[in-house]
C-alpha positions as CSV (number, residue, x, y, z in Angstrom):
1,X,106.2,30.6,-8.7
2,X,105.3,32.8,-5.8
3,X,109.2,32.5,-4.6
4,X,110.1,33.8,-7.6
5,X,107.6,36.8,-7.9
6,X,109.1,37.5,-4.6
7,X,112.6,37.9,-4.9
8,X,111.6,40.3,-7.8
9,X,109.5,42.3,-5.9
10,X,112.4,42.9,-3.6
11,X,115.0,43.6,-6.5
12,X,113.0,46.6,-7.7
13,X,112.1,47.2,-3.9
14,X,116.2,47.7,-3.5
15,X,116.4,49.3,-7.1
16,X,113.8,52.2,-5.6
17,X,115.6,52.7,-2.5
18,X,119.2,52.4,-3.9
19,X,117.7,55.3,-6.8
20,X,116.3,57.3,-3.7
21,X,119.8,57.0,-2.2
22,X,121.5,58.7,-5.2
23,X,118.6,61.3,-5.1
24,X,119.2,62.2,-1.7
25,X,123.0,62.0,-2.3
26,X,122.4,64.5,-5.3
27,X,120.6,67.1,-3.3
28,X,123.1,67.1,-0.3
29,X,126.0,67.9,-2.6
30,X,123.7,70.7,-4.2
31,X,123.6,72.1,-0.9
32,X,127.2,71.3,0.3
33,X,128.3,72.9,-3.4
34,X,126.0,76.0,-1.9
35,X,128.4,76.7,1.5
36,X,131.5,76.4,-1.2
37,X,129.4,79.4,-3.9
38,X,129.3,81.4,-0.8
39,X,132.1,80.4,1.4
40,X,134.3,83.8,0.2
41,X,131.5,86.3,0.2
42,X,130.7,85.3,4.4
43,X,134.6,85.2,4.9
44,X,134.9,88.9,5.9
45,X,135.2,92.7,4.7
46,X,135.7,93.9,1.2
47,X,134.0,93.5,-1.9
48,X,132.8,89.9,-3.1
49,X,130.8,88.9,-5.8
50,X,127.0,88.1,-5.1
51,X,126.3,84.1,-5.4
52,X,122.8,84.4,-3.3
53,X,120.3,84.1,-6.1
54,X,123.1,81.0,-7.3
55,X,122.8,79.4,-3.5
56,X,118.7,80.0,-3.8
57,X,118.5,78.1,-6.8
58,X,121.1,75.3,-5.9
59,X,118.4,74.7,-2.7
60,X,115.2,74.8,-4.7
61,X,116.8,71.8,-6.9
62,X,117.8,70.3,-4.0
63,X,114.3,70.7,-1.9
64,X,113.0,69.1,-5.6
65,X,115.4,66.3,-4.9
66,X,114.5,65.4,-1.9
67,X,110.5,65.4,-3.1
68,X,111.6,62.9,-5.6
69,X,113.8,61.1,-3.5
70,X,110.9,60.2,-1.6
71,X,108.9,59.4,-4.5
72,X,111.1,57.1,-5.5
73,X,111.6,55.4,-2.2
74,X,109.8,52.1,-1.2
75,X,106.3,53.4,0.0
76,X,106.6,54.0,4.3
77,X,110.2,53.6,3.9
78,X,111.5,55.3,7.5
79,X,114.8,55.3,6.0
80,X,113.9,57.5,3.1
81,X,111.5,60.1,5.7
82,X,115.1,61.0,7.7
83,X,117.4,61.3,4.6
84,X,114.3,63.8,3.4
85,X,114.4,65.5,6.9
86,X,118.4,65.8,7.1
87,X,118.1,67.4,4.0
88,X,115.6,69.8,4.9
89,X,117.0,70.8,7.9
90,X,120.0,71.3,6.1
91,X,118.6,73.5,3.8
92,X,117.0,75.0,6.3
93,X,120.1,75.6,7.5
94,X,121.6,77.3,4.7
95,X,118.5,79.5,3.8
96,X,119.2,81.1,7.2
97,X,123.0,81.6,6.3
98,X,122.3,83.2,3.2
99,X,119.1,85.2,4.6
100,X,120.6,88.0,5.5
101,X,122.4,88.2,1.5
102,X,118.9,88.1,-0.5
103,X,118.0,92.0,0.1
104,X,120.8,92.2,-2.5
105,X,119.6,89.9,-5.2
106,X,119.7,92.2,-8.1
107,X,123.2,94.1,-7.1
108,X,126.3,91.7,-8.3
109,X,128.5,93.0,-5.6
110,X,128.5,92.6,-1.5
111,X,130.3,93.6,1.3
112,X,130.2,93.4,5.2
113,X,129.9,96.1,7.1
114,X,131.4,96.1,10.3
115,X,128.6,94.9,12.2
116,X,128.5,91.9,10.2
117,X,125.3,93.1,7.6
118,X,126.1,92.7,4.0
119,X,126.2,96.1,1.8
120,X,124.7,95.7,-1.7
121,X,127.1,97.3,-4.6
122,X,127.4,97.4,-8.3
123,X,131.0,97.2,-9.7
């Protein structure tokens, strides 16, 4: 009986860390799908349309994600702390990219100046 109680245990064990995996898969493409929304307003001068508050809200899923991919994982799992500190630093990552955007989160329009600062506008 015990056998059997223990192969079980270590079904749901890989269940858990194969659901954490698709967590922490989720939130890296929320992020990765964050570069793409603002991939044409960093590109250079002229007017684009502002996708900061979309980019700040595609990370704040994905920093959720990663909180329940760990909740989700086996308990101590190492493997599940560095999936949850890739993604942070990636998100870290993009919140500095898009940083310099977020002074214009109520214009729908940006543009870069010269210097490389974004100019807020309303079209």
């Amino acid at each position: 009986m015990d056998g059997r109680r223990g192969g079980a245990a270590r079904a749901v064990a890989a269940g858990r860390g194969c659901g954490a995996a698709v967590v922490f898969a989720a939130g890296a493409c929320l992020v990765m799908l964050g570069f793409l929304a603002t991939m044409d307003m960093e590109s250079g001068p002229g007017l684009r349309d502002n996708t900061a508050p979309l980019v700040v809200y595609l990370c704040a899923l994905a920093a959720l994600l990663a909180a329940g991919g760990v909740a989700v994982a086996v308990r101590g799992s190492r493997a599940a702390r560095g999936a949850a500190l890739c993604l942070a630093a990636l998100l870290a990552w993009r919140m500095c990219t898009v940083a310099p955007v977020l002074h214009c989160w109520s214009h729908n329009s940006v543009g870069r100046a010269d210097d490389g600062s974004y100019l807020c506008y309303d079209r």
